[in-house]
C-alpha angles and dihedrals in degrees: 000000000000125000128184137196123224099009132179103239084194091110096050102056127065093218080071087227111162103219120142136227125226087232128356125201127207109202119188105164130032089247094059092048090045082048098052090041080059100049110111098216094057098038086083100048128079120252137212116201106215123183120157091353093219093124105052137090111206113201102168150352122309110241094191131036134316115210103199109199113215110161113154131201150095118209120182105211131186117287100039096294141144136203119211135192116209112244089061107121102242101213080054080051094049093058094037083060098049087052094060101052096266105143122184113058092070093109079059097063121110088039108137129229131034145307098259092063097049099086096044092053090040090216126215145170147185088348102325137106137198079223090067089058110031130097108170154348129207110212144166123253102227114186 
C-alpha cells in the first residue's frame, strides 16, 4: 500500500482541480484497505473514498485522508456472472462485457467513473438500470 502526504488530487478528478489531500492512500488489495482502516495515526482522521473521481467537485484542499480505491479484476463466473472489483472503469466494463458475449448494459457505456460507485448511483440510461442487472456487493462497515 502507498500513502502520501500532501498529494495533488488533479489526476484523480475529472474537473482537473489541483487541490491537494493531507494524506492519500492507493489500495490495491482488501487487505491493504483492511491494513490502512487499522493504522492508529488515520483512525482518527476523516476519509474521503475517492474512485473515478467524475462525480466530485473538489473546492479546496482534504484535511483529512483520501482513500483512493483502486481494485482491479474482472472474473467471469458460472451462471452467467461476473465479479467485479471496484476500481475497474466502468465504460472499460461496459465494453469488457460486450466482448464476452454480456449483452444488456450497452445503453450504460460512456458513463464516467468506476465500478464501486455503480451501485450506489444506481446508474441508468436510455431505459436501463444497473439494478436490472445487479445481484450483489461485498463492502466494508466503516464507523
Amino acid at each position: 500500500m502507498q500513502i502520501f502526504e500532501n498529494y495533488s488530487l488533479k489526476a484523480y478528478n475529472t474537473f482537473g482541480i489541483d487541490c491537494k489531500a493531507a494524506f492519500f492512500a492507493v489500495i490495491k488489495s482488501v487487505s491493504d484497505l483492511r491494513n490502512l482502516l487499522s493504522e492508529p495515526e488515520f483512525l482518527e482522521l476523516p476519509k474521503l473514498f475517492l474512485g473515478g473521481g467524475s462525480n466530485i467537485l473538489l473546492c479546496d484542499d482534504y484535511k483529512g485522508l483520501v482513500v483512493h480505491i483502486d481494485l482491479k479484476g474482472i472474473t467471469d463466473l458460472e451462471n452467467r456472472l461476473i465479479k467485479v472489483q471496484a476500481g475497474e472503469n466502468w465504460h472499460e466494463f461496459v465494453i469488457w462485457s460486450l466482448n464476452h458475449g454480456y449483452n444488456g448494459i450497452e445503453n450504460l457505456s460512456l458513463i464516467p467513473g468506476n465500478v464501486g460507485a455503480a451501485p450506489m448511483q444506481n446508474i441508468g440510461a436510455y431505459g436501463v438500470e444497473l439494478k436490472d442487472v445487479f445481484v450483489e456487493l461485498e463492502a466494508f462497515h466503516i464507523a
